[in-house]
C-alpha positions as CSV (number, residue, x, y, z in Angstrom):
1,X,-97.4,-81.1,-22.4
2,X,-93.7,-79.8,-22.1
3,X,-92.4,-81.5,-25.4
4,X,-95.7,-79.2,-26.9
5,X,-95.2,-76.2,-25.4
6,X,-91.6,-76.7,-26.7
7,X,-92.7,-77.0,-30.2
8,X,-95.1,-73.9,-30.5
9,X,-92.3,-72.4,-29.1
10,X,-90.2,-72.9,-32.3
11,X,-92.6,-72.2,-34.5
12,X,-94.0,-68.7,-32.4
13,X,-92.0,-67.2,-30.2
14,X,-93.9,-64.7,-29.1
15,X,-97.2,-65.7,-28.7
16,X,-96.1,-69.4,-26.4
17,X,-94.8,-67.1,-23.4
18,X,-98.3,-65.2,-22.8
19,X,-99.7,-68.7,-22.8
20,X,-97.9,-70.3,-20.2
21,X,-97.5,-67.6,-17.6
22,X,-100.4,-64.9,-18.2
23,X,-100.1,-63.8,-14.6
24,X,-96.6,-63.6,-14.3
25,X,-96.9,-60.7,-17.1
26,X,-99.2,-58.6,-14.9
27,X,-97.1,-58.9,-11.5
28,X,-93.9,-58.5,-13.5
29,X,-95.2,-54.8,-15.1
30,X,-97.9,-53.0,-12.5
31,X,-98.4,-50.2,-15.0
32,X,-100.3,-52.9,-16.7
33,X,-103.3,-51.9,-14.5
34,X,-103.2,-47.7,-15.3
35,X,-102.6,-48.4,-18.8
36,X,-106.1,-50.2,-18.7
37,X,-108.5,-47.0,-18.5
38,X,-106.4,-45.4,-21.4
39,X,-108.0,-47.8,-24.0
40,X,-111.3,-46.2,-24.9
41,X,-112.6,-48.4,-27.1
42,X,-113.5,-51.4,-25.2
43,X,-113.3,-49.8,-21.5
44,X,-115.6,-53.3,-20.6
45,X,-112.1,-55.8,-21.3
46,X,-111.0,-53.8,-18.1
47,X,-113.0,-54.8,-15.8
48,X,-113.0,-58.7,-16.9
49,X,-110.5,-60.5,-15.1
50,X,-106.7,-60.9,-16.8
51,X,-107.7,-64.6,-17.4
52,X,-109.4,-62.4,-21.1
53,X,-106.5,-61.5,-21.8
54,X,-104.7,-64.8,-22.6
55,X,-107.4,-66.3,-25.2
56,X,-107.2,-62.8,-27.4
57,X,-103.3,-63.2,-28.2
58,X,-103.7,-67.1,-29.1
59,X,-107.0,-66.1,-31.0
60,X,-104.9,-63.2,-32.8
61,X,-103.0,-64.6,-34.4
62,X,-100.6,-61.8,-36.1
63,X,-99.5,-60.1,-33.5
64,X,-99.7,-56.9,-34.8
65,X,-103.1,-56.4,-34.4
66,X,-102.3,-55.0,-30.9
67,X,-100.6,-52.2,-31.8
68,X,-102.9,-49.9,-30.1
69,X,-102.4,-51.0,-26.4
70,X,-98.9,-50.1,-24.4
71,X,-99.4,-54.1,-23.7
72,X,-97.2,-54.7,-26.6
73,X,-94.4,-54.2,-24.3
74,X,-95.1,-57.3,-22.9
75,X,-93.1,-59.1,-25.0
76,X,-89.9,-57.7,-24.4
77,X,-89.4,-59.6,-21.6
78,X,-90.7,-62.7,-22.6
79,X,-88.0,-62.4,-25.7
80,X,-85.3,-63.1,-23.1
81,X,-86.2,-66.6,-22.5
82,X,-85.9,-67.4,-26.3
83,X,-82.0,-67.8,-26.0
84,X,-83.2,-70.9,-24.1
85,X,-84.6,-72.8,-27.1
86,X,-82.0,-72.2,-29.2
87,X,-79.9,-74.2,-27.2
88,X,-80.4,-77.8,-28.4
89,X,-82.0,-79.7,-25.1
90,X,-79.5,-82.5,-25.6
91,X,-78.2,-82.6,-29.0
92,X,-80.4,-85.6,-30.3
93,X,-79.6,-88.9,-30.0
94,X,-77.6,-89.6,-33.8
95,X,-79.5,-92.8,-35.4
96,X,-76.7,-95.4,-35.8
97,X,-75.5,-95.6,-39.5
98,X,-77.0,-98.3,-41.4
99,X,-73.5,-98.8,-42.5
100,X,-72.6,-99.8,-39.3
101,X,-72.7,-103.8,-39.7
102,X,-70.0,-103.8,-42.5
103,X,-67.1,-101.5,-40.5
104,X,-67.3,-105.0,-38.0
105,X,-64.7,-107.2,-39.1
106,X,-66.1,-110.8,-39.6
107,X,-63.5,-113.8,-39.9
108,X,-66.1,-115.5,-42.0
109,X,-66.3,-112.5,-44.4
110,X,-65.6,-113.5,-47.6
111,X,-62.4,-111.9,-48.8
112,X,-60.0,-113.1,-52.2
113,X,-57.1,-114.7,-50.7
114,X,-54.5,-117.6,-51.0
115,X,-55.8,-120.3,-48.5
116,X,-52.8,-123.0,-46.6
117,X,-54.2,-125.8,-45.2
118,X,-52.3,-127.6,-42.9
119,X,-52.1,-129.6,-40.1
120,X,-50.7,-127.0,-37.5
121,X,-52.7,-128.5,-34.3
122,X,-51.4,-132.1,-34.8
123,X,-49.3,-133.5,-32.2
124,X,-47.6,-135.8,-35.1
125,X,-47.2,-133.1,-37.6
126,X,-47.1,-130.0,-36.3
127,X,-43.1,-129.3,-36.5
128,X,-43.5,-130.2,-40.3
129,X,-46.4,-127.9,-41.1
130,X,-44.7,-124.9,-39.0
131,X,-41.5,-125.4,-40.8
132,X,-43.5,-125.6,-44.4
133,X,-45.9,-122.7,-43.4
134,X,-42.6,-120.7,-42.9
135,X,-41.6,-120.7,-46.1
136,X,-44.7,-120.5,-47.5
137,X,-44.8,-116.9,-45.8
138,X,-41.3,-115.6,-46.9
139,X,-42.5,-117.0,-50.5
140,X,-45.1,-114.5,-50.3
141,X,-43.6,-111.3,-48.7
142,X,-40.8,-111.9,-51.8
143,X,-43.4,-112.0,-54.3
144,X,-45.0,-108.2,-55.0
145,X,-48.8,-107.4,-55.4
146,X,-49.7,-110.7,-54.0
147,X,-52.8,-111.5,-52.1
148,X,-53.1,-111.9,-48.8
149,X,-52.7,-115.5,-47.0
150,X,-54.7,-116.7,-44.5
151,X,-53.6,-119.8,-43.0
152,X,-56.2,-123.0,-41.4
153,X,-55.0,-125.2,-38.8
154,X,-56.3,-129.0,-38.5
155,X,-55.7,-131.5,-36.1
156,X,-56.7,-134.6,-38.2
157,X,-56.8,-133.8,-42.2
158,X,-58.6,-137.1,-42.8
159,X,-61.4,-135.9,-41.2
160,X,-61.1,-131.6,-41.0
161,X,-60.2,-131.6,-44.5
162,X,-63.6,-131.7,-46.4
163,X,-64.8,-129.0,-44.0
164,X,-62.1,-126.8,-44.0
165,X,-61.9,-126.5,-47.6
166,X,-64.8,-125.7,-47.9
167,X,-64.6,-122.7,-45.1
168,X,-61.8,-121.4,-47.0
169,X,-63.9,-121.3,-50.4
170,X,-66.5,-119.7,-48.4
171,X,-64.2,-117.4,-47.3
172,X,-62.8,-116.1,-50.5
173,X,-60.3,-118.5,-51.4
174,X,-59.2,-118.5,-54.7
175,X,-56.2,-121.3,-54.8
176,X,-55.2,-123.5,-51.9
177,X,-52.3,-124.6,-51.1
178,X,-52.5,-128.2,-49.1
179,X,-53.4,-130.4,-46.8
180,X,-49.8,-131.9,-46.2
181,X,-50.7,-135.5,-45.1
182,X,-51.0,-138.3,-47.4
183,X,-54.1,-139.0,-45.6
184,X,-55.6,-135.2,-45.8
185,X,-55.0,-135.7,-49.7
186,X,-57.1,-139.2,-50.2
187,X,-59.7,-137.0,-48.5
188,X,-59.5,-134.6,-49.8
189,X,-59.7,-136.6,-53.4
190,X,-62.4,-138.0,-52.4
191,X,-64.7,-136.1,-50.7
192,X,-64.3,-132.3,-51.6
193,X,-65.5,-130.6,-54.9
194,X,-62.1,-128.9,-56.1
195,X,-63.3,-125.7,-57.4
196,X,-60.5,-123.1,-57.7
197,X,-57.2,-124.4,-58.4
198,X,-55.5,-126.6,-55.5
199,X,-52.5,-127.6,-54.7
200,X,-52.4,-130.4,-52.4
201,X,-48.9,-130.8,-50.3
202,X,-48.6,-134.3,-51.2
203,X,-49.7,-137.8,-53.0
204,X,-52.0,-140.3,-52.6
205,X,-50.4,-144.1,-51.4
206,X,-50.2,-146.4,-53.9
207,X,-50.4,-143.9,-57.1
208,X,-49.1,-143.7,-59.9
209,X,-49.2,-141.1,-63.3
210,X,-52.2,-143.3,-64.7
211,X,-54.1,-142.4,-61.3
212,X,-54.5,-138.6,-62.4
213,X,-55.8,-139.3,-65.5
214,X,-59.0,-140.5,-63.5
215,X,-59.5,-137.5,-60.7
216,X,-62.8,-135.6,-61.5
217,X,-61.4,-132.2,-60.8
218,X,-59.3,-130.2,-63.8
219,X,-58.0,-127.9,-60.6
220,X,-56.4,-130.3,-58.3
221,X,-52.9,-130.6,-58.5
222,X,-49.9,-132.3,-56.6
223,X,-46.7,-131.5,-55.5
224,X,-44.2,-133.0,-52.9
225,X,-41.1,-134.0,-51.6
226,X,-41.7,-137.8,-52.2
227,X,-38.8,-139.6,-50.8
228,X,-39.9,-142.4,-53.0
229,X,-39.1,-139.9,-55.9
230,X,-35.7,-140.2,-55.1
231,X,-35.3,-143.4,-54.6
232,X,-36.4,-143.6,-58.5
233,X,-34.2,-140.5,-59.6
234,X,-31.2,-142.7,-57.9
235,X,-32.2,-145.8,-60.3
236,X,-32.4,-143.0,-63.1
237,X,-28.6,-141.6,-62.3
238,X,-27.4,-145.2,-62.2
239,X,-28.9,-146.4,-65.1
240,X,-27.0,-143.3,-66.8
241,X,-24.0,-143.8,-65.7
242,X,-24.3,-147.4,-67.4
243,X,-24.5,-149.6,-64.6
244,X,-27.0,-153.0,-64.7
245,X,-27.0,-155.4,-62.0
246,X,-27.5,-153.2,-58.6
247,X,-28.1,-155.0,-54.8
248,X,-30.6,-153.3,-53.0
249,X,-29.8,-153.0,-49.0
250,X,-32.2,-151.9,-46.8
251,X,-33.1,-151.9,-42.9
252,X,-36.5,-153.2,-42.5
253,X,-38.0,-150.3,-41.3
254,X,-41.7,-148.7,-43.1
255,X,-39.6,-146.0,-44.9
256,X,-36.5,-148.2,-46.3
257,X,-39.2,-150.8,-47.4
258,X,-40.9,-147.8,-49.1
259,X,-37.3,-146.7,-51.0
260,X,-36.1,-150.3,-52.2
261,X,-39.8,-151.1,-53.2
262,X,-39.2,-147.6,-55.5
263,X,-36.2,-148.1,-56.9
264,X,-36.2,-151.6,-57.8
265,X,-39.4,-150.8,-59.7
266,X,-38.0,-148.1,-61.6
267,X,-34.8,-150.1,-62.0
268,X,-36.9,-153.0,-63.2
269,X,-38.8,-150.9,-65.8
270,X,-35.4,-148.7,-67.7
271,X,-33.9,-152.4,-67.9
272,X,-31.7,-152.7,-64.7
273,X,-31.5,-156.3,-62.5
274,X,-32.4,-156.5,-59.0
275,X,-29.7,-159.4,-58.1
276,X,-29.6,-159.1,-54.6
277,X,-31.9,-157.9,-51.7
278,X,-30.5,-157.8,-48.4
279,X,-31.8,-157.1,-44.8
280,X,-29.1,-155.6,-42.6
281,X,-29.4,-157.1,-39.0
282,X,-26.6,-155.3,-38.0
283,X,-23.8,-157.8,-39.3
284,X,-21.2,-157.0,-41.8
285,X,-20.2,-160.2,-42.6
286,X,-23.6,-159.6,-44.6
287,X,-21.8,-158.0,-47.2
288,X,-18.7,-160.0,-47.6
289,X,-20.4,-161.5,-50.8
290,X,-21.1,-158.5,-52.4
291,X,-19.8,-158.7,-56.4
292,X,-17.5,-156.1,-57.8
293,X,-17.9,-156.8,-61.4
294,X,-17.9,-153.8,-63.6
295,X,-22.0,-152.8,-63.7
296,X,-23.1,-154.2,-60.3
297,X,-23.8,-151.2,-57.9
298,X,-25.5,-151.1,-54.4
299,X,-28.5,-148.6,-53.4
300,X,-28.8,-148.0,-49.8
301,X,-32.6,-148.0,-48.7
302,X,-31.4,-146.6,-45.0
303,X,-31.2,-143.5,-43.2
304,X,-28.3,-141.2,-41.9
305,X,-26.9,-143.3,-39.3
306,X,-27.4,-146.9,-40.5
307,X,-25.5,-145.9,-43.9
308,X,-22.8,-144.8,-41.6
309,X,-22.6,-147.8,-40.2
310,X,-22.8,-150.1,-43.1
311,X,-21.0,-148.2,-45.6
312,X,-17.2,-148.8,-44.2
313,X,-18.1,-152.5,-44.7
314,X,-19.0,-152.3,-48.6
315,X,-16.1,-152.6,-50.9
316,X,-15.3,-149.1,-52.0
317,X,-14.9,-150.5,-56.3
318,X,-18.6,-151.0,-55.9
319,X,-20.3,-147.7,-56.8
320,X,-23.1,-146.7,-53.8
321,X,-26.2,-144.8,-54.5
322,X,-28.9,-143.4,-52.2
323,X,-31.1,-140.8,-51.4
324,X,-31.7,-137.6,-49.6
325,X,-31.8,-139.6,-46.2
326,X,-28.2,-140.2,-45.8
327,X,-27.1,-136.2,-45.7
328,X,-27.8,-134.0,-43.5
329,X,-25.3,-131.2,-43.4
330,X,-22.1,-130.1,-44.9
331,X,-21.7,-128.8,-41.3
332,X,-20.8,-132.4,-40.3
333,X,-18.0,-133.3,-41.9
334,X,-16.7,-136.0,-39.4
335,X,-19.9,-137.7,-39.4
336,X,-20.1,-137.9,-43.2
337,X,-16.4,-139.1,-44.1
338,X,-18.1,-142.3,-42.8
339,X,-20.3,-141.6,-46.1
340,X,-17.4,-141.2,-48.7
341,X,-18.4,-141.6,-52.3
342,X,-21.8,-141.9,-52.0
343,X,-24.4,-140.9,-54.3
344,X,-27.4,-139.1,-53.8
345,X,-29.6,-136.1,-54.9
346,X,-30.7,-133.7,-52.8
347,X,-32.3,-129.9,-53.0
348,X,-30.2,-126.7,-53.9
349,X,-31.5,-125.4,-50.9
350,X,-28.8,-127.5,-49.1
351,X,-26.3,-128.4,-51.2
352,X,-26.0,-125.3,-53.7
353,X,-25.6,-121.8,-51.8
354,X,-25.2,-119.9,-54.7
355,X,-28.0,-121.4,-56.9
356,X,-30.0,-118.3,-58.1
357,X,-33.5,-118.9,-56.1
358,X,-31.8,-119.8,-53.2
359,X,-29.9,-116.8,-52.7
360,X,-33.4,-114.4,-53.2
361,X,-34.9,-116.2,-49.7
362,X,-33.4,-115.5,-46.4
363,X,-33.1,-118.7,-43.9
364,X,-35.3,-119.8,-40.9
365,X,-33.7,-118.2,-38.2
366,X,-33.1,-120.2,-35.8
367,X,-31.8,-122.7,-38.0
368,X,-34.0,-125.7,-38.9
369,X,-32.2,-129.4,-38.6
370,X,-31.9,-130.6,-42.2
371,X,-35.8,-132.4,-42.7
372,X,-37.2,-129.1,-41.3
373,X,-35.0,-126.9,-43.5
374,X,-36.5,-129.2,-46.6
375,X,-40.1,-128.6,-46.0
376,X,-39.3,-125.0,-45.5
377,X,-38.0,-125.0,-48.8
378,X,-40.7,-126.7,-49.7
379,X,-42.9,-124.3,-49.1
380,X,-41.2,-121.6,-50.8
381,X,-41.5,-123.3,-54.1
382,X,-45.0,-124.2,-53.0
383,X,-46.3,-120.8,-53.3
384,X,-44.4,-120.2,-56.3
385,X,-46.2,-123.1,-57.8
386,X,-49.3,-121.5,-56.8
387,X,-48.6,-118.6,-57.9
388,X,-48.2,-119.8,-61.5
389,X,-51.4,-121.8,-61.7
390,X,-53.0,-118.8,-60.0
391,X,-52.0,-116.9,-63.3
392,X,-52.4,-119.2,-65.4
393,X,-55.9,-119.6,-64.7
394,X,-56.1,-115.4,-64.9
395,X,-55.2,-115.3,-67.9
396,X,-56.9,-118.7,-69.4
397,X,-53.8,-120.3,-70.4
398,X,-51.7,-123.5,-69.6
399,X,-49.0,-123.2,-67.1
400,X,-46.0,-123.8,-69.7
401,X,-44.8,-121.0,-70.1
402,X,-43.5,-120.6,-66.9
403,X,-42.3,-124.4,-66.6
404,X,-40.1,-126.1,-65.8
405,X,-39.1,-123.8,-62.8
406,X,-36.2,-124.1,-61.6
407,X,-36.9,-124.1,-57.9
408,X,-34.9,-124.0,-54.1
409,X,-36.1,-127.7,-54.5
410,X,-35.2,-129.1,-57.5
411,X,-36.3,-129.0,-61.2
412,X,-39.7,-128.9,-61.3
413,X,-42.2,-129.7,-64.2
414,X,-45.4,-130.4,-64.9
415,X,-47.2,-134.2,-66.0
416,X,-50.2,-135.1,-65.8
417,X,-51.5,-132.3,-62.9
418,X,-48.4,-133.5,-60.7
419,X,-45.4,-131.2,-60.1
420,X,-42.4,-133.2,-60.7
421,X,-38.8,-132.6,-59.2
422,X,-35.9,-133.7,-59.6
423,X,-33.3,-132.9,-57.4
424,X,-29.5,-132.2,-58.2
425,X,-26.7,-135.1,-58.4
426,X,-24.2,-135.0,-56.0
427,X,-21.4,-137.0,-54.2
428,X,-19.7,-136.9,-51.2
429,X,-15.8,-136.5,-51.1
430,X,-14.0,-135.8,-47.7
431,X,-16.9,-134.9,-45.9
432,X,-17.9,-132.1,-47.9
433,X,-21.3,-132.7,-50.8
434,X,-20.3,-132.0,-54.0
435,X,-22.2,-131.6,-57.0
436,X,-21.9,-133.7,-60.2
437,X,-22.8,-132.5,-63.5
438,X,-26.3,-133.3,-64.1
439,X,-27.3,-136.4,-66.1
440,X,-29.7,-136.8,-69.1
441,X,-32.4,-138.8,-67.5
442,X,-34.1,-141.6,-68.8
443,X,-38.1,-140.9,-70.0
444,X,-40.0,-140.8,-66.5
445,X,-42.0,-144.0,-65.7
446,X,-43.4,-144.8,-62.6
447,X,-44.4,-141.8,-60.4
448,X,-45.0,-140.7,-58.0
């Protein structure tokens, strides 16, 4: 009845207050009673009790029409209350927008970005993925008007990868950048639709060119730092230099199987001669046979400290090739006198400070020992990479005009959907990498 009385109140504001307290009007003014005899015409309404009086104003509806009796004073008084409803009894309650559900930020929202996937929770691989993921990120602060990156952390890519490429495409993605693992790419070959273009971090075992040719997808693509890669490039820079018969020495562990296995296949195939494999078990007399005759050479399948050890041991006329594995710093110049005269190919990133990309991206600070500081420049020329199919699939066209880049990495260049690199020649003398001017390589054959 309140919430009523409150309404005619708005709409009449004179006529609600005689309703609701007809009584109160006669104690308030006692002249109300004198006044009563004065009106001739109907002397009878004087006599009948005040309760009259309150159906003739709500049956009048003008007020006016009571312009004969004094009573019209009556409403002065009850005017003062009227301040009352103007005041808003509780300003009422605002209806929530029905905007509201899009101001709340949803992580599954879908929003165009540049998607990295990579193995960030793994025990195994987490170091590696941090270190590429770094710069990944300075990549992108370098390049302007980029999108944003959102990164996604696995634990196992063999088995996250199918679902978390597919939560990045719901999310907006529009190129991806990974997984990193050679297992997260077979997956990931396998068992994903490739819709927007994709970079995946790495190869699949056992591959070669040929194996491209047969992947469904026109938006996959590969790129890595295949050690195997420069096991081959060595084979390349020897076959350059003119050399034929070469003795491959390895260690026996997985990863010097996995170099001499590369190299002596891309000896093999530019015309070379395998004519010697040896094991080292930690014996030099091992390489007192070794032949110096002009066009034999030796590639060392071993790591940093093995070549060390061995290469004191090998007759210094006998030209030495190797890869990446045996240098890690210019820093360590006692450790790689041990290494004198040995060929390799490595990045610009460590062995040419004043190479034109690498002087445009600052350095991990802290420092990164010399396999993190590779994948961190891996991932600088990873988003660049991306970056050029991202436009090249903008604007419709193939990504030639921008290749080959020439990257913190290496050369880099594109065959069959695989980003080749090749790294830059170099030797070391007195402890110290030095570059050598760069051969013409033979025609590529076997990659990856």
């Amino acid at each position: 009845m309140a919430q009523a009385a409150d309404s005619d109140i708005q709409e009449i504001a004179v006529s609600a207050p005689v309703v609701t307290t007809p009584s109160a009007d006669v104690s308030d003014t006692p002249a109300t009673a004198a006044p009563a005899p004065r009106v001739t015409p109907p002397p009878t309404d004087i006599s009948d009790t005040p309760e009259t009086v309150a159906p003739n104003p709500v049956e009048m509806p003008p007020p006016n029409d009571v312009p004969d009796t004094p009573a019209v004073v009556a409403p002065t008084p009850v005017v003062t209350p009227t301040p009352v409803i103007i005041t808003p009894a509780k300003p009422a309650p605002i209806p929530a927008p029905p905007t509201l559900p899009a101001i709340v930020i949803n992580s599954e929202q879908s929003e165009p970005h540049i998607a990295l996937l990579l193995p960030l929770n793994s025990e195994t691989f987490r170091r590696a993925a941090e270190a590429l993921r770094a710069g990944f990120m300075v990549a992108a602060k370098n390049q302007p008007a980029t999108l944003k990156v959102k990164v996604y952390g696995s634990t196992d890519e063999s088995k996250e990868i199918a679902a978390l490429y597919q939560k990045a495409i719901n999310s907006g993605a529009v190129v991806v950048a990974g997984p990193l693992t050679r297992d997260g790419v077979t997956a990931l070959t396998g068992q994903v639709k490739i819709s927007v273009p994709t970079l995946a971090l790495n190869y699949v075992d056992g591959t070669s060119l040929t194996y491209f040719d047969h992947i469904n997808s026109q938006n996959l693509f590969f790129f890595s730092l295949s050690i195997e890669a420069e096991a081959r490039q060595a084979a390349q820079m020897a076959i350059s230099a003119r050399l034929k018969n070469a003795t491959v020495i390895s260690t026996g562990t997985s990863l010097s199987k996995r170099l001499a296995l590369a190299f002596s296949k891309e000896w093999n195939a530019l015309g070379g001669t395998v004519s010697e494999e040896i094991i080292y078990l930690d014996d030099r007399k091992q390489f007192g046979s070794l032949s110096i005759e002009p066009g034999n050479m030796i590639f060392l399948a071993a790591e940093a400290e093995k070549a060390r050890v061995m290469r004191p041991y090998i007759n210094a006329a006998l030209p030495i090739y190797a890869t990446s594995q045996i240098f890690t710093s210019n820093t360590k110049t006692l450790s790689n006198y041990d290494l004198d005269n040995i060929r390799f190919a490595d990045m610009p990133w460590l062995l040419q400070k004043d190479h034109p990309a690498v002087m445009i991206y600052p350095r991990a600070n802290p420092a990164l020992p010399s396999d993190m500081e590779r994948l961190y420049a891996m991932g600088i020329d990873a988003f660049r990479l991306l970056h050029i199919l991202r436009v090249s699939t903008l604007q419709n066209e193939v990504t030639r005009g921008s290749l080959p880049m020439d990257g913190v990495t290496g050369y880099i260049d594109l065959i069959n959907r695989q980003f080749v690199r090749e790294a830059i020649p170099a030797q070391i003398k007195q402890g110290q990498s030095q570059l050598l001017t760069r051969p013409k390589l033979p025609p590529v054959s076997h990659r990856p």
